[in-house]
MDAnalysis code that builds the backbone (N, CA, C; Angstrom):
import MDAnalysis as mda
import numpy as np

u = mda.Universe.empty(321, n_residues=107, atom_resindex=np.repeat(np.arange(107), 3), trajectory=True)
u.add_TopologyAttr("name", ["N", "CA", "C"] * 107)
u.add_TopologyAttr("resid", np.arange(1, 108))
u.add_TopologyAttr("resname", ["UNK", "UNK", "UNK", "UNK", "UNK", "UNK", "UNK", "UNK", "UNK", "UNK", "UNK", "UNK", "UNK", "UNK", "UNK", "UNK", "UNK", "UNK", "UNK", "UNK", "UNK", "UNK", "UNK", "UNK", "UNK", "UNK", "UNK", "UNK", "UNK", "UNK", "UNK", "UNK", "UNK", "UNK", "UNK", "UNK", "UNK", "UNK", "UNK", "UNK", "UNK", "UNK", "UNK", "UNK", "UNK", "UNK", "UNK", "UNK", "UNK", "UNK", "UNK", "UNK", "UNK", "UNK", "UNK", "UNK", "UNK", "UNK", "UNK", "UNK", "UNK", "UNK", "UNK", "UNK", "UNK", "UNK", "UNK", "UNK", "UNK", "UNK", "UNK", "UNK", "UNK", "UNK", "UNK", "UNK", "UNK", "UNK", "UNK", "UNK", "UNK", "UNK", "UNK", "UNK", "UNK", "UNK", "UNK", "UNK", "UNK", "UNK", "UNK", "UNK", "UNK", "UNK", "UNK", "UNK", "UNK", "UNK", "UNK", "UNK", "UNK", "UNK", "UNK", "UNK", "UNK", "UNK", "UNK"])
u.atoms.positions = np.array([
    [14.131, -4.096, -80.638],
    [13.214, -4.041, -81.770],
    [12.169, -5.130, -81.617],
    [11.325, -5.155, -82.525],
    [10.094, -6.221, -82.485],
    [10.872, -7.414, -82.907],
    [10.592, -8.307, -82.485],
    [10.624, -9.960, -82.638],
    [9.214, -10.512, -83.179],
    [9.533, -11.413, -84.125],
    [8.535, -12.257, -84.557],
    [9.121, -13.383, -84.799],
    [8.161, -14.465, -84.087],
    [7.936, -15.974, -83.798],
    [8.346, -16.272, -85.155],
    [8.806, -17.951, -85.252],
    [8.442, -18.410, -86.655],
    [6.505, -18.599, -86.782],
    [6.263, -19.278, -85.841],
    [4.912, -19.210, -86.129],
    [4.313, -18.247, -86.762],
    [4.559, -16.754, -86.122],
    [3.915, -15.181, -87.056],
    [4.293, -15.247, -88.443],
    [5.233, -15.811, -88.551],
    [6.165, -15.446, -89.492],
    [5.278, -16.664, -90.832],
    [5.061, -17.609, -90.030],
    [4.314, -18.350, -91.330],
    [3.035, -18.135, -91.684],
    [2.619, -17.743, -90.476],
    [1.060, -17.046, -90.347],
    [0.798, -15.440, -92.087],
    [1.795, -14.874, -91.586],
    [2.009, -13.469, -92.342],
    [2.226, -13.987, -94.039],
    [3.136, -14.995, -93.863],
    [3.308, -15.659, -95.587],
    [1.996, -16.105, -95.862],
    [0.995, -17.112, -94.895],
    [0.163, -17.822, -95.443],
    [-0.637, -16.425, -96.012],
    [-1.022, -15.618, -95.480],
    [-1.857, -14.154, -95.278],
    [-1.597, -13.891, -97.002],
    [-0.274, -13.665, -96.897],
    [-0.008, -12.830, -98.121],
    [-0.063, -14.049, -99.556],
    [0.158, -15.278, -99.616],
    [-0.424, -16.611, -99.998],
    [-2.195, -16.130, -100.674],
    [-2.656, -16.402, -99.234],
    [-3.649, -16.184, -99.634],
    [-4.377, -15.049, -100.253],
    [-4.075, -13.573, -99.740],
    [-4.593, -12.155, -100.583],
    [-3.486, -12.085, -101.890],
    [-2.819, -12.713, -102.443],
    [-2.154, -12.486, -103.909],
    [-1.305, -11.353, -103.390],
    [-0.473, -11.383, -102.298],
    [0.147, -9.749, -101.858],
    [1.726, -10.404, -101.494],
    [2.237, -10.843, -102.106],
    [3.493, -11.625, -102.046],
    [4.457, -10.734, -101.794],
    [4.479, -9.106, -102.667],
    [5.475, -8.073, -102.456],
    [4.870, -6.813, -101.156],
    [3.895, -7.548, -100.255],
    [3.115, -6.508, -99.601],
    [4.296, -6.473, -98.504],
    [3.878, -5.289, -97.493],
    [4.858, -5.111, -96.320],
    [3.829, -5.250, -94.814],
    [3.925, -5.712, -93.847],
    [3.333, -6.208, -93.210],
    [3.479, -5.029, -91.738],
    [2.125, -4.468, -91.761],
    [2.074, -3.377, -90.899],
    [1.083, -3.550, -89.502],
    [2.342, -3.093, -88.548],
    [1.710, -2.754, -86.989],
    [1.451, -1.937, -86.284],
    [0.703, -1.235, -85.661],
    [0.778, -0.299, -84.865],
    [-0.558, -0.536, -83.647],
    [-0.970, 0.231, -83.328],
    [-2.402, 0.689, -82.509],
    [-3.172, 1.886, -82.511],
    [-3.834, 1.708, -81.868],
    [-5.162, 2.845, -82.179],
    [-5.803, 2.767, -80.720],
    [-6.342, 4.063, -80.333],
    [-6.855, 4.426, -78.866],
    [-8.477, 3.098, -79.063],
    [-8.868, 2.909, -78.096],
    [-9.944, 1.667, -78.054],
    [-9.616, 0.500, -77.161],
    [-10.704, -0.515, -77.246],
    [-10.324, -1.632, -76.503],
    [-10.236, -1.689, -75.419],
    [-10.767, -3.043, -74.508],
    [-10.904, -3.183, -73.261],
    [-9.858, -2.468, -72.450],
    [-8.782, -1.585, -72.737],
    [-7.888, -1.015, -71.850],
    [-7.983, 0.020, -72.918],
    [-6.532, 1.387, -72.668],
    [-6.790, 2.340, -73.713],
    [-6.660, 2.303, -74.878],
    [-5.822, 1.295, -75.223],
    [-5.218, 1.098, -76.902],
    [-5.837, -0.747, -77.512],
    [-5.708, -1.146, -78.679],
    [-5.661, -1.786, -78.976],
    [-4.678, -2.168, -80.472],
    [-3.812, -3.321, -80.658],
    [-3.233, -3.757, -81.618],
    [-4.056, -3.989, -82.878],
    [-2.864, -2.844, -83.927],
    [-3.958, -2.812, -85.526],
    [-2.725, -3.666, -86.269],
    [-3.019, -4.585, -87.217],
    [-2.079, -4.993, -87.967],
    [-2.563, -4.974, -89.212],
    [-2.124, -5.094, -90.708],
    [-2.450, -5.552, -91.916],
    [-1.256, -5.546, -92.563],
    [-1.720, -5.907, -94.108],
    [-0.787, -6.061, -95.024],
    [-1.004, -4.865, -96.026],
    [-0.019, -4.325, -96.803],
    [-0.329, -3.027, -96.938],
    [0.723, -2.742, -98.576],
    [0.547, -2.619, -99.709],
    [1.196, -3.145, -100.606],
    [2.321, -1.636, -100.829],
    [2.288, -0.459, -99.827],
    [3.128, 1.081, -99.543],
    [3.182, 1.018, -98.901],
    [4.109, 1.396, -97.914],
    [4.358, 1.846, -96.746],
    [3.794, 3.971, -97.001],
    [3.818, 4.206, -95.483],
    [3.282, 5.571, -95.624],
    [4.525, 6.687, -95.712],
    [4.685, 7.534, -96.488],
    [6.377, 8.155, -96.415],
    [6.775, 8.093, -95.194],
    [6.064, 8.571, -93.878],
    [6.896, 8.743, -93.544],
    [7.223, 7.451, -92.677],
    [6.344, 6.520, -92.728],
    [6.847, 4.895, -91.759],
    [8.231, 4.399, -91.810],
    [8.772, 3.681, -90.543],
    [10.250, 2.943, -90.815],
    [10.157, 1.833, -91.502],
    [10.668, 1.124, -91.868],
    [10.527, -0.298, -92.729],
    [11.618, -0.856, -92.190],
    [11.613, -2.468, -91.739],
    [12.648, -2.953, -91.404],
    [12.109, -4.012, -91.778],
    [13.527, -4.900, -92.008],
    [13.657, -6.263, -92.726],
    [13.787, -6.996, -90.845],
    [12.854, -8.257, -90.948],
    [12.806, -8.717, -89.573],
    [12.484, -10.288, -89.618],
    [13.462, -10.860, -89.763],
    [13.498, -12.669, -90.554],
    [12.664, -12.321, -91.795],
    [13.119, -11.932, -92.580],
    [12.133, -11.788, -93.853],
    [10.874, -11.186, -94.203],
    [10.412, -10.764, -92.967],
    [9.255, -10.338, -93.076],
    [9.541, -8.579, -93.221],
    [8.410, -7.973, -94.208],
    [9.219, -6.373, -94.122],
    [7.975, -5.978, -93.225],
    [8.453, -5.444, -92.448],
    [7.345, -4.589, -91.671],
    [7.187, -3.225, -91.445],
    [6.427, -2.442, -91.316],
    [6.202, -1.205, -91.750],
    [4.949, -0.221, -90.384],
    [6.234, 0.163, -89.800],
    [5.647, 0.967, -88.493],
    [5.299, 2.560, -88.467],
    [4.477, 3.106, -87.956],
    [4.310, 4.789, -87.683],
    [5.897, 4.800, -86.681],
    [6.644, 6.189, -87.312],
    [7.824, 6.505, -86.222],
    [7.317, 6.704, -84.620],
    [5.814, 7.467, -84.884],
    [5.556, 8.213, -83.687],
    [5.041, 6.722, -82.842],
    [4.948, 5.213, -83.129],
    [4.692, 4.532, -82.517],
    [5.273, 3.112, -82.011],
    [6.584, 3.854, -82.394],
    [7.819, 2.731, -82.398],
    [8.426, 2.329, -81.346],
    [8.337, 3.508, -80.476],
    [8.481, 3.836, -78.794],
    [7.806, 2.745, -77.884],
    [6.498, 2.756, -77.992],
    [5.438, 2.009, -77.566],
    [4.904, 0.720, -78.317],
    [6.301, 0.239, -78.988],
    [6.016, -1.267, -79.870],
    [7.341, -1.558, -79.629],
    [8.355, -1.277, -78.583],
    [9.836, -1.436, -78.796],
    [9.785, -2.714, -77.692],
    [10.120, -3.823, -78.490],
    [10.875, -5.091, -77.807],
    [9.363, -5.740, -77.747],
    [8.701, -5.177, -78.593],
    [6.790, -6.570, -78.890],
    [7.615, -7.892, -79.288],
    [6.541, -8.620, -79.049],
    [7.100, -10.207, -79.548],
    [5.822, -10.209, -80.043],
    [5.851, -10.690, -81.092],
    [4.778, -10.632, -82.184],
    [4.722, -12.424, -82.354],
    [3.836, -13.434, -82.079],
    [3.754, -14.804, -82.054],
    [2.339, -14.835, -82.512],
    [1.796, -16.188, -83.172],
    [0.850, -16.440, -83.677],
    [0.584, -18.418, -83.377],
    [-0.579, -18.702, -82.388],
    [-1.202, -19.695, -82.047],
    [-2.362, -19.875, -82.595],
    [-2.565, -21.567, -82.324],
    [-4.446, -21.616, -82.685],
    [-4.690, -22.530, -81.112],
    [-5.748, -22.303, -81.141],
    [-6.205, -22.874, -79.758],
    [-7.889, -22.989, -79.985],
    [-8.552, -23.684, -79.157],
    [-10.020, -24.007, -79.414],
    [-10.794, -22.779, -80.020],
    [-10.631, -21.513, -79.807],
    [-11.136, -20.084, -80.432],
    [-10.821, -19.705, -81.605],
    [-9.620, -20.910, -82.404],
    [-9.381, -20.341, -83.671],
    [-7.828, -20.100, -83.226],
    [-7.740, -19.336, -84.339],
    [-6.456, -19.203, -84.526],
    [-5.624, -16.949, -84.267],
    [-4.927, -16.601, -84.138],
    [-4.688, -15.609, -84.037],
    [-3.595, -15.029, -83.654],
    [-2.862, -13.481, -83.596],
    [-2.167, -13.298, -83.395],
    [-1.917, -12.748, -81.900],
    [-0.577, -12.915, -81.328],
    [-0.261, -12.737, -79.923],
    [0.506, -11.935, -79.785],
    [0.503, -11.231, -78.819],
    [0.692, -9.860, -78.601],
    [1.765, -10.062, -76.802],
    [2.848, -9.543, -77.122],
    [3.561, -9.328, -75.496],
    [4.504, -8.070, -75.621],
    [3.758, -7.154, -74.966],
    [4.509, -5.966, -75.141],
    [5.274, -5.726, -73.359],
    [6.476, -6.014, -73.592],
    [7.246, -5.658, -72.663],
    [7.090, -4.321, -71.499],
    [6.702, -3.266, -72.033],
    [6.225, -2.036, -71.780],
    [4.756, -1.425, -71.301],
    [4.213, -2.528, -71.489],
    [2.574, -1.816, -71.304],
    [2.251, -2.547, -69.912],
    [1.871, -1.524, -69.421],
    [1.504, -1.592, -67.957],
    [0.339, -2.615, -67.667],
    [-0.751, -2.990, -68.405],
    [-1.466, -3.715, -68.015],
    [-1.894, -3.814, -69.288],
    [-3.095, -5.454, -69.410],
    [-3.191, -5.937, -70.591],
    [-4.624, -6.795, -70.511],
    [-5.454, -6.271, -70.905],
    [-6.732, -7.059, -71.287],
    [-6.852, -8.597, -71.305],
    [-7.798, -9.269, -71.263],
    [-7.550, -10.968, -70.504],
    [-7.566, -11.879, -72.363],
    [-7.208, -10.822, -73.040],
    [-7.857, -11.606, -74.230],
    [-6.411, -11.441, -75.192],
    [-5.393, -10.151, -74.520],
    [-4.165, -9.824, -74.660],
    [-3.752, -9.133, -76.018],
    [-5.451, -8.454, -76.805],
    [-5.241, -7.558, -77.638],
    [-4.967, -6.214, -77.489],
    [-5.723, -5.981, -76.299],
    [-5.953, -4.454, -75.787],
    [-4.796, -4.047, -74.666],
    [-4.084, -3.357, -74.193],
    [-3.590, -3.015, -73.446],
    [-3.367, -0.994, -72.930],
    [-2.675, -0.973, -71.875],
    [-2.258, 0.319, -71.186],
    [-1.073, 0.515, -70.996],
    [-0.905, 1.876, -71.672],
    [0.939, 2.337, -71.412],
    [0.987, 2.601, -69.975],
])
């Protein structure tokens, strides 16, 4: 399953801190785009969609498409700041190759 850092994990509270979304569920998936074929979509989302999985994951609820659970299985979801700011990090075990910026990647 997905792993998330403590770092993500404080990142996602500060998020929901800051938008007043304290009971929101914290959603991942991708979308075709980006320097390779896909790129990583995330938000906070106060429903999940019927038919999404929801899993409790150190506290955080997160809220995935089924049809994209396959191709997010064993992500490590981490969150750094570095001279560019701050952002979320992306290591998908599975994807064949990965854009130099490590948002975008190829199944």
């Amino acid at each position: 399953m997905i792993e998330i850092t403590q770092a993500a994990i404080a990142e996602i509270d500060r998020m929901k801190a800051v938008r007043d979304l304290a009971d929101s569920k914290f959603r991942i998936g991708f979308a075709s785009g980006g320097c390779k074929d896909f790129y990583y979509t995330i938000d906070l989302i106060e429903s999940s969609e019927d038919s999404d999985e929801v899993y409790d994951i150190s506290g955080v609820s997160l809220s995935i498409d089924p049809q994209q659970i396959g191709h997010l299985y064993n992500l490590k979801l981490d969150y750094s700041e570095d001279l560019m700011g701050g952002g979320f990090r992306f290591q998908n075990s599975i994807a064949t190759s990965v854009c130099g910026c490590g948002n975008s990647f190829r199944l």
